[in-house]
Residue frames relative to the residue before (quaternion, step in Angstrom):
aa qw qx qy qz dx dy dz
X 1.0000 0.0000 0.0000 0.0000 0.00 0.00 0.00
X 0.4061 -0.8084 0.3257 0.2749 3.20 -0.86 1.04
X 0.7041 -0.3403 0.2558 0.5684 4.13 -0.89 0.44
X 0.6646 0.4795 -0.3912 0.4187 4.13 0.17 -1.78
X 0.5825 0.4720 -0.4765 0.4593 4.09 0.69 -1.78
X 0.9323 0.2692 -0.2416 -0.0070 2.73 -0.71 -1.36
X 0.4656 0.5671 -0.3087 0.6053 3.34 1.93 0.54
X 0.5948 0.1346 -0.4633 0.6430 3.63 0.77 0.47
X 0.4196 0.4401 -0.6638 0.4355 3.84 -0.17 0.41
X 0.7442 0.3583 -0.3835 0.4131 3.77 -0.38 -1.60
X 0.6204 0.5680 -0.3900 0.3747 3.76 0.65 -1.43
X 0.6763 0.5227 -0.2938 0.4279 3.91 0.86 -0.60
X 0.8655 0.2613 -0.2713 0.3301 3.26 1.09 -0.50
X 0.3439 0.7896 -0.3041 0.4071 2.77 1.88 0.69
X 0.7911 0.2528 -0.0379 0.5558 2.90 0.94 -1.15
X 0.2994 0.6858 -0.4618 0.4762 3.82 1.28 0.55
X 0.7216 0.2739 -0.3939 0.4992 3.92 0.06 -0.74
X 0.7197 0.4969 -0.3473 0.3384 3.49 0.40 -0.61
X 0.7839 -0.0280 0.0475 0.6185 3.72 0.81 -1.14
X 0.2385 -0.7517 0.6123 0.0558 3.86 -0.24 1.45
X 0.6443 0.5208 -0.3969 0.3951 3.65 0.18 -0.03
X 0.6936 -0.6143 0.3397 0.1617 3.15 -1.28 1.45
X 0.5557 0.4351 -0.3827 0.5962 3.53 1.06 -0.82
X 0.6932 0.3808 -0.4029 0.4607 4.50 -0.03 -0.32
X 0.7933 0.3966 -0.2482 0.3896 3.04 0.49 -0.80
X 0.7492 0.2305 -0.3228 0.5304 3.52 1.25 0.72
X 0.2953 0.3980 -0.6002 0.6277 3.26 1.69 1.67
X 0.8438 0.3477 -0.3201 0.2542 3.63 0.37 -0.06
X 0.2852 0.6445 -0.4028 0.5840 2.98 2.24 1.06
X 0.2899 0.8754 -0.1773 0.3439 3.17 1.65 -1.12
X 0.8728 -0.0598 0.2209 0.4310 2.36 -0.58 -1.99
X 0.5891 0.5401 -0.5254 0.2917 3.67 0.95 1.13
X 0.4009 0.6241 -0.4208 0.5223 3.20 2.18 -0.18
X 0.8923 0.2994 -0.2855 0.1805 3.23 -0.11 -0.92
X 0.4890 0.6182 -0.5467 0.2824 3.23 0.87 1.01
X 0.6215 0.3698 -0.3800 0.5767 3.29 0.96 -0.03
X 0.5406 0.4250 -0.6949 0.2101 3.73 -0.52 0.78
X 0.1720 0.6763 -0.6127 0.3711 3.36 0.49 1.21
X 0.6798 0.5533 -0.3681 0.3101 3.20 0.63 -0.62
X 0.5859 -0.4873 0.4011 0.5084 3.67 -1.09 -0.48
X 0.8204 0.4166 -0.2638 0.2894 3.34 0.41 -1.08
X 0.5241 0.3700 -0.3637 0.6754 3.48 1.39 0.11
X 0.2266 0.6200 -0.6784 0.3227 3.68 0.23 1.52
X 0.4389 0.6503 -0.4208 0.4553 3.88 1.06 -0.72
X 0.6075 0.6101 -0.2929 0.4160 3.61 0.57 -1.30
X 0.8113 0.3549 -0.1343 0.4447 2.89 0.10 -1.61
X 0.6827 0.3835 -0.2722 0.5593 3.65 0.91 0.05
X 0.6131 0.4288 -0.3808 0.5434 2.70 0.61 0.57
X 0.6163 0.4187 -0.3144 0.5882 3.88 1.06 -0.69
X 0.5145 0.4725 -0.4704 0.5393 3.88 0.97 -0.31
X 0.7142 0.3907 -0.4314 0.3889 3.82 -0.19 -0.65
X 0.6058 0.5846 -0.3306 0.4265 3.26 0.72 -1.31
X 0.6143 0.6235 -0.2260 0.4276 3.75 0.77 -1.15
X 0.7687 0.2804 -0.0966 0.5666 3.66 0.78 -1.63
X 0.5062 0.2914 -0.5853 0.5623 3.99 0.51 0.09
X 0.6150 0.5796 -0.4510 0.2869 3.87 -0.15 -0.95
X 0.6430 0.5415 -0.1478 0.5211 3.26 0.95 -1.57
X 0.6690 0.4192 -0.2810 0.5457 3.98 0.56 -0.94
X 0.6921 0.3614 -0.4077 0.4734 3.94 0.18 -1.09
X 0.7266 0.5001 -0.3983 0.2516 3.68 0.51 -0.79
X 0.3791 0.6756 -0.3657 0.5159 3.56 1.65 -0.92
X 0.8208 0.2999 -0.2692 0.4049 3.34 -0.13 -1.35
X 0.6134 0.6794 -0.2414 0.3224 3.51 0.70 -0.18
X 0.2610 -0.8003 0.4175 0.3422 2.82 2.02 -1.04
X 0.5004 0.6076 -0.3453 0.5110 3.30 1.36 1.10
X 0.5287 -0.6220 0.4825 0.3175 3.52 -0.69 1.15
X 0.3917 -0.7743 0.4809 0.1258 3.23 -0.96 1.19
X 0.4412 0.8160 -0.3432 0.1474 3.02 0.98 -0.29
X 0.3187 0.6787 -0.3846 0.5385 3.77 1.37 0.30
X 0.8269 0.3117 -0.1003 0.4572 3.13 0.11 -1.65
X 0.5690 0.5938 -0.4405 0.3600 3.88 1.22 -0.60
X 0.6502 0.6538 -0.1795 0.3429 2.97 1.53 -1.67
X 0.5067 0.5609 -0.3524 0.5518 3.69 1.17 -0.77
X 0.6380 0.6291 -0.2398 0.3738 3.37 0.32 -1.49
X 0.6647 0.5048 -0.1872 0.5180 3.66 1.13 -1.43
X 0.8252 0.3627 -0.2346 0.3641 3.05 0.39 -1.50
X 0.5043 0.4304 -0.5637 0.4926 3.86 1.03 -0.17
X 0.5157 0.5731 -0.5397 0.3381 3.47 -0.01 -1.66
X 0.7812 0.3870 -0.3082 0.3808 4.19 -0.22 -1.54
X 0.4813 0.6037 -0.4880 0.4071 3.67 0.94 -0.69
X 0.6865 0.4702 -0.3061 0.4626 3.26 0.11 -2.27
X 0.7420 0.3188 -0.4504 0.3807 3.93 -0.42 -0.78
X 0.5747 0.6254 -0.4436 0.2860 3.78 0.82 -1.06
X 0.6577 -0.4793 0.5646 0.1377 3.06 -1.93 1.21
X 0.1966 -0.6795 0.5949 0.3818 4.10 -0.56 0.32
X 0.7691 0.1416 -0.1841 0.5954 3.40 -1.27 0.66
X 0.5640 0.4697 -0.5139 0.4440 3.70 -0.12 0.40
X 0.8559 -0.0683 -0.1556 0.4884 3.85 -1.52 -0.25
X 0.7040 0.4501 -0.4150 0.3599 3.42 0.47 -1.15
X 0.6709 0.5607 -0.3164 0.3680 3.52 0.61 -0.63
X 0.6189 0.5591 -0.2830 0.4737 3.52 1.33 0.16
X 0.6535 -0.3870 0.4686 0.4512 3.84 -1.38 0.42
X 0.5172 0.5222 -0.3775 0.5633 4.09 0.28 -0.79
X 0.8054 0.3812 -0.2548 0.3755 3.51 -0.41 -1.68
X 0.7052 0.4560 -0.3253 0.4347 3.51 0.50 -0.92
X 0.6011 0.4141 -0.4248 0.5355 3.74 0.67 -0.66
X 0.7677 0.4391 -0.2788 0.3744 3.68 0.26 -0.54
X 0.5457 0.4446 -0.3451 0.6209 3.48 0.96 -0.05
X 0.8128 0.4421 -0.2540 0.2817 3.73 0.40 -0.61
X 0.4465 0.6074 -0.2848 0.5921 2.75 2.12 -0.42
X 0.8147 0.4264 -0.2490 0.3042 3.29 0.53 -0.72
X 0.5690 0.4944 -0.3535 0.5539 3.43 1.92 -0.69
X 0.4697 0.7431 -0.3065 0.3650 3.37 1.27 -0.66
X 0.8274 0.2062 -0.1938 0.4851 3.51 0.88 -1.11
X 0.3538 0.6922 -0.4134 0.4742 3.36 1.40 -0.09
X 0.2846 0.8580 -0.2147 0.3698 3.47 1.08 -1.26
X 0.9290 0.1414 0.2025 0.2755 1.96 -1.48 -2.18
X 0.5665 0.6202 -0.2804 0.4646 3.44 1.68 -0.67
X 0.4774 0.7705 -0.2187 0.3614 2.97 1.04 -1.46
X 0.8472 0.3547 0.0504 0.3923 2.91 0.08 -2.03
X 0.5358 0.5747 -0.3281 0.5243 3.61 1.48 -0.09
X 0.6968 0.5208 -0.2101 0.4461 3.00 0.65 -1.36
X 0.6402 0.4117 -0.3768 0.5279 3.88 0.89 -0.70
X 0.6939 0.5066 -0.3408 0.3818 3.81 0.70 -0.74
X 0.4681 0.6848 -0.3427 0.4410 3.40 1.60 -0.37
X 0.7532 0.5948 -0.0189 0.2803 3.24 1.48 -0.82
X 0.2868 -0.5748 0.4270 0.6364 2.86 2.44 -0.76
X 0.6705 0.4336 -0.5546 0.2341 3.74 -0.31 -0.75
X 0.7562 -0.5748 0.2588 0.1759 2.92 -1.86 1.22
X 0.4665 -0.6363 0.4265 0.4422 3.71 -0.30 0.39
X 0.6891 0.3582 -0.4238 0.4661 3.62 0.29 -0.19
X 0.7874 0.2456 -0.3548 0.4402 3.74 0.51 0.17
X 0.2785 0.6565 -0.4953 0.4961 3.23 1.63 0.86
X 0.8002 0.2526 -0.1758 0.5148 3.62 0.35 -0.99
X 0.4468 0.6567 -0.4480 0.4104 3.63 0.99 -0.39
X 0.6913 0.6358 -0.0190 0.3430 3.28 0.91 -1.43
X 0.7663 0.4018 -0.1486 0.4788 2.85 1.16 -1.10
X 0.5643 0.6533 -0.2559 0.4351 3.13 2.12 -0.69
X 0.8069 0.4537 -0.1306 0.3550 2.85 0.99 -1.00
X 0.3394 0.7774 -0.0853 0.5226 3.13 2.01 -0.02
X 0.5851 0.4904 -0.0696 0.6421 3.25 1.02 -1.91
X 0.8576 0.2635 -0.1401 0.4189 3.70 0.09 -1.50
X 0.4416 0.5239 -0.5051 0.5247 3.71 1.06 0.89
X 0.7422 0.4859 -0.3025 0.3486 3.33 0.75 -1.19
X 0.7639 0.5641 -0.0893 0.3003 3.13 1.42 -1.28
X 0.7836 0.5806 -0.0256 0.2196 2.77 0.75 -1.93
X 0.2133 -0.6358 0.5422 0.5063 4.17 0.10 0.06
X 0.9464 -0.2200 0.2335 0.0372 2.51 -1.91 1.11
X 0.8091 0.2626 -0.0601 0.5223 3.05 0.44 -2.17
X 0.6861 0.5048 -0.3217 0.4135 3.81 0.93 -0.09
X 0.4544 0.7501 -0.3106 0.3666 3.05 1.56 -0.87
X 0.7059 0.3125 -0.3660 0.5197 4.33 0.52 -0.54
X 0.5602 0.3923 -0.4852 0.5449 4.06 0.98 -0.57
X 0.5225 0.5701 -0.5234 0.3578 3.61 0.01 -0.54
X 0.6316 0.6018 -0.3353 0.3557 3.38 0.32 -2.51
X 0.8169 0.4646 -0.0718 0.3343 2.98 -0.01 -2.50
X 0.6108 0.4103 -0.4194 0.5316 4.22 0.97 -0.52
X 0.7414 0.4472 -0.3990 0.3018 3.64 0.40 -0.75
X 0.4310 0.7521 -0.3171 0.3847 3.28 1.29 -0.70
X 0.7815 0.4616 -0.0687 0.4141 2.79 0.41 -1.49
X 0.6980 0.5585 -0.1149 0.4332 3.43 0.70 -1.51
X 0.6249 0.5585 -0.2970 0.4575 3.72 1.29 -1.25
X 0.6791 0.4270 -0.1858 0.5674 3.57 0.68 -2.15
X 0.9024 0.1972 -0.2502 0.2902 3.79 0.18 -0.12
X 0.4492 0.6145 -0.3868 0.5207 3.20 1.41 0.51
X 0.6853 -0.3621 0.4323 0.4609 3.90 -1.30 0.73
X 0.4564 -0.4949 0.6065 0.4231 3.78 -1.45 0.14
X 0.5053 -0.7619 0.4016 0.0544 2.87 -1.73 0.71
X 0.1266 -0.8586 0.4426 0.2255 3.81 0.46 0.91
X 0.0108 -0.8631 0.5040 -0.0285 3.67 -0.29 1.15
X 0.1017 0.8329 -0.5434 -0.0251 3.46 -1.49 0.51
X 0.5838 -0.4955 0.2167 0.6055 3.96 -0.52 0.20
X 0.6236 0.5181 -0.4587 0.3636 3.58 0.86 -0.75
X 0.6735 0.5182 -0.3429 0.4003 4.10 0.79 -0.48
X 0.5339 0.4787 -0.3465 0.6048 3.33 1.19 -1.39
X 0.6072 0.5446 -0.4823 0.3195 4.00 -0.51 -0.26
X 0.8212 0.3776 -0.1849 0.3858 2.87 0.18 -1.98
X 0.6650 0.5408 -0.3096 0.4117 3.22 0.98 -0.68
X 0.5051 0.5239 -0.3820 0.5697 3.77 1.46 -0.14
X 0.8145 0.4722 -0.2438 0.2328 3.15 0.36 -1.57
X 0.5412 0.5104 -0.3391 0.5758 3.88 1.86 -1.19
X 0.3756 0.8171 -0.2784 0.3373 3.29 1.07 -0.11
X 0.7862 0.2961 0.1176 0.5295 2.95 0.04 -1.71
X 0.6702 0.5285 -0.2037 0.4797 3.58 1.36 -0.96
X 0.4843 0.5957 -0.2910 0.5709 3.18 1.62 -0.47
X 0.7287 0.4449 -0.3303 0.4025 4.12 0.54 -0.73
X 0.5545 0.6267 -0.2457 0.4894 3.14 1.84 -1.02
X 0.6784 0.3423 -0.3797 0.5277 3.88 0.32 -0.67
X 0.7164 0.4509 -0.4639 0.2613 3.49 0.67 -0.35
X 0.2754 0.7545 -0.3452 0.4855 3.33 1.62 -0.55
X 0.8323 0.3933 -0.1776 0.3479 2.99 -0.32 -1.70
X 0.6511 0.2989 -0.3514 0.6028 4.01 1.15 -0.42
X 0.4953 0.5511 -0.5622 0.3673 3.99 0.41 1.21
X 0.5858 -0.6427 0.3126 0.3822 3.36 -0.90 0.73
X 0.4514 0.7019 -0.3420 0.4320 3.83 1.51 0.06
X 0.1052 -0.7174 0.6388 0.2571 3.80 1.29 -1.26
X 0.2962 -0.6837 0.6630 0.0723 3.44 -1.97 0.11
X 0.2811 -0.6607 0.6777 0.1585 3.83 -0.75 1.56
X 0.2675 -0.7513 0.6028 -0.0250 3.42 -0.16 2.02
X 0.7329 0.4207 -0.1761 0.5048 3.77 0.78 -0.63
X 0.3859 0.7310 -0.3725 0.4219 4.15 1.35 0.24
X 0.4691 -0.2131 -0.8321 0.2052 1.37 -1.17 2.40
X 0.6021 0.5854 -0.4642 0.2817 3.93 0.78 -0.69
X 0.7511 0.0097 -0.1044 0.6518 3.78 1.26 -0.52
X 0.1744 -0.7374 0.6140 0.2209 3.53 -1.08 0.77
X 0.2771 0.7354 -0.5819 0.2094 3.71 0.64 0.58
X 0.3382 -0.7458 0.5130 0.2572 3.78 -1.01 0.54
X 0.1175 -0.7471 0.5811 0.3004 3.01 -1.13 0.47
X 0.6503 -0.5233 0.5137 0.1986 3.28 -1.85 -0.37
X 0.7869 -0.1893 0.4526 0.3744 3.11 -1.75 -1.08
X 0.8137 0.3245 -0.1772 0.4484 3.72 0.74 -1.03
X 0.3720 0.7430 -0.3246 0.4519 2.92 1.72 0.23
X 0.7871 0.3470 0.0334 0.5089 2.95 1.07 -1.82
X 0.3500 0.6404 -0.3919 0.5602 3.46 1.54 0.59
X 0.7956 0.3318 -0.1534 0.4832 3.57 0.38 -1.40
X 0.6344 0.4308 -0.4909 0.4133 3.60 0.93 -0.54
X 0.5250 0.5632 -0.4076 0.4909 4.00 1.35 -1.06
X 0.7335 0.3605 -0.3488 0.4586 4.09 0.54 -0.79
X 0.5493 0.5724 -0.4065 0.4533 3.62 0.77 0.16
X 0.6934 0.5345 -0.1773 0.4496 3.26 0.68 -1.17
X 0.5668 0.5264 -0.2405 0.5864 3.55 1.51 -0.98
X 0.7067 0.2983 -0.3685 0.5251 3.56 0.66 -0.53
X 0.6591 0.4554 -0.4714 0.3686 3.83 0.26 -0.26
X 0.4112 0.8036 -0.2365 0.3595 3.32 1.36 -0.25
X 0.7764 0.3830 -0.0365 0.4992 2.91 0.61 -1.76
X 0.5423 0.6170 -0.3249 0.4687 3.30 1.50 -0.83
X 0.8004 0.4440 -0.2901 0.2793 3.06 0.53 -1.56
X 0.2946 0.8992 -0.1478 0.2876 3.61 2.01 -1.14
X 0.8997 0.0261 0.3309 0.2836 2.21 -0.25 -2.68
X 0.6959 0.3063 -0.2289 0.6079 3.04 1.32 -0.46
X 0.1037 -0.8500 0.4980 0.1366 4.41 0.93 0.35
X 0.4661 0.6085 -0.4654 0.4426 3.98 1.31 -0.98
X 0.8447 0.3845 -0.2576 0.2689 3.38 0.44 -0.91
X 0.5261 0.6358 -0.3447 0.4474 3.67 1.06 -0.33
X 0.3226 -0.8056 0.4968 0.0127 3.01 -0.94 1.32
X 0.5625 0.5428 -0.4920 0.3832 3.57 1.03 0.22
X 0.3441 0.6760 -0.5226 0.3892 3.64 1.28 0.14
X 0.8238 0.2869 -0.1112 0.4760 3.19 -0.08 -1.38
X 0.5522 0.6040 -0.4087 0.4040 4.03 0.93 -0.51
X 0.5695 0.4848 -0.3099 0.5870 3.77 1.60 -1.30
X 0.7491 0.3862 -0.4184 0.3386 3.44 0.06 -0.78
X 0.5262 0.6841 -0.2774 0.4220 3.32 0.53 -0.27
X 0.7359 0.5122 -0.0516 0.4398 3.11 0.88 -1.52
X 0.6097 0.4191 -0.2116 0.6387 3.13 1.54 -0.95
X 0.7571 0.3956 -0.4054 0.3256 3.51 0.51 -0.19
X 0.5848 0.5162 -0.4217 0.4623 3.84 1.58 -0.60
X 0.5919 0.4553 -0.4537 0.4863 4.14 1.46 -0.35
C-alpha cells in the first residue's frame, strides 16, 4: 500500500469514534494530505490553491465582499511553498496551525455560500470538494469526489461548527504525524521551540492518549465538553 493510502486509512480511523459522519471524515482526509505538501512534488497543489485563492479573492472584491477567504488560501499556499519538508509543518505547532487555518477557511467558506441561498447540503458538499481539489494527490482525488458525494446527500444533516471542523482537521493531521513518527526518520514534534526527534515511543503514547480520549468520549458522554461547547455556539449564532 502506497505512503498517501495508508495515511488517509489511519486518518479515518482516528477520527471515526469521535465524528462518524462523512463531511469529518473527509476534513480528516483533509487534513492528512495536507501535511506533506511541503514537499516539491505536491507544488501543483499549491498552485493550484493559489488560483483558487485569487479568483475567490477577485469575485469577492467585486461583489463587495470581504475577501478574506480567498486572501487566506493565498496565505496558506504562499507558507507551504516557503515550508521546510518535514520541518514546522511536520510538528504538533504546525498541525494546530494549519488546522486553524483550513479550519476557518472552512467555516468561512461555508457562510459565505449560505449567504447566498445555496442549500446547506451543497454548502458543505462544496466546500468538501473544493478542499480535496486543492489538496488531495491526484490518484485519490475521484474516490474521494465520488465517497463524498455520496455520503453528504445520503447521510443525516450535518450539525457543524469551528470547534468540529478543527478537530476533525487537526486528529487528522495528527494521525500522519504518529505515523511519521514509527519511520526510521522520527519527527521534531515540538519544531521550531525543540528540534529534538522523536521516535516510535513517542508515537505509542500519542496512539495511548488518543485511546483514552476515546473511551472517554464513548463511554463516559457526562464528560465531553463539545455537548455543551455546541450548545453554546448555537446560541451566540
Amino acid at each position: 500500500m502506497s505512503s498517501y493510502k495508508k495515511h488517509i486509512l489511519f486518518a479515518l480511523i482516528m477520527v471515526f469514534p469521535f465524528f462518524p459522519d462523512v463531511y469529518y471524515l473527509s476534513l480528516a482526509v483533509i487534513g492528512a494530505s495536507v501535511v506533506d505538501l511541503d514537499t516539491s512534488f505536491r507544488y501543483r497543489n499549491l498552485l493550484i490553491m493559489a488560483l483558487c485563492g485569487g479568483v475567490l479573492a477577485v469575485i469577492l472584491q467585486f461583489l463587495n465582499i470581504t475577501p478574506f477567504p480567498g486572501i487566506l488560501l493565498i496565505s496558506i499556499a504562499f507558507f507551504f511553498f516557503l515550508a521546510q519538508h518535514r520541518g514546522f509543518i511536520h510538528s504538533i505547532p504546525g498541525v494546530c496551525l494549519t488546522g486553524f487555518c483550513l479550519a476557518v477557511f472552512a467555516l468561512s467558506f461555508q457562510a459565505l455560500l449560505l449567504t447566498f441561498k445555496i442549500d446547506y447540503r451543497i454548502a458543505i458538499y462544496l466546500t468538501s470538494i473544493i478542499m480535496g481539489v486543492m489538496i488531495l494527490n491526484r490518484g485519490l482525488l475521484i474516490l474521494y469526489v465520488l465517497l463524498v458525494s455520496l455520503g453528504i446527500f445520503l447521510s443525516p444533516e450535518t450539525n457543524f461548527n469551528f470547534l468540529y471542523i478543527y478537530t476533525a482537521l487537526f486528529v487528522g493531521s495528527l494521525s500522519h504525524l504518529i505515523l511519521d513518527l514509527f519511520s526510521g526518520s522520527g519527527v521534531k514534534l515540538f519544531n521550531p521551540l525543540w528540534k529534538h526527534k522523536y521516535g516510535k515511543i513517542a508515537g505509542l503514547f500519542l496512539l495511548t492518549l488518543w485511546a483514552i480520549f476515546v473511551v472517554i468520549f464513548n463511554f463516559f458522554p457526562e464528560t465531553n465538553l463539545y455537548f455543551p461547547l455546541d450548545q453554546l455556539l448555537h446560541r451566540i449564532s
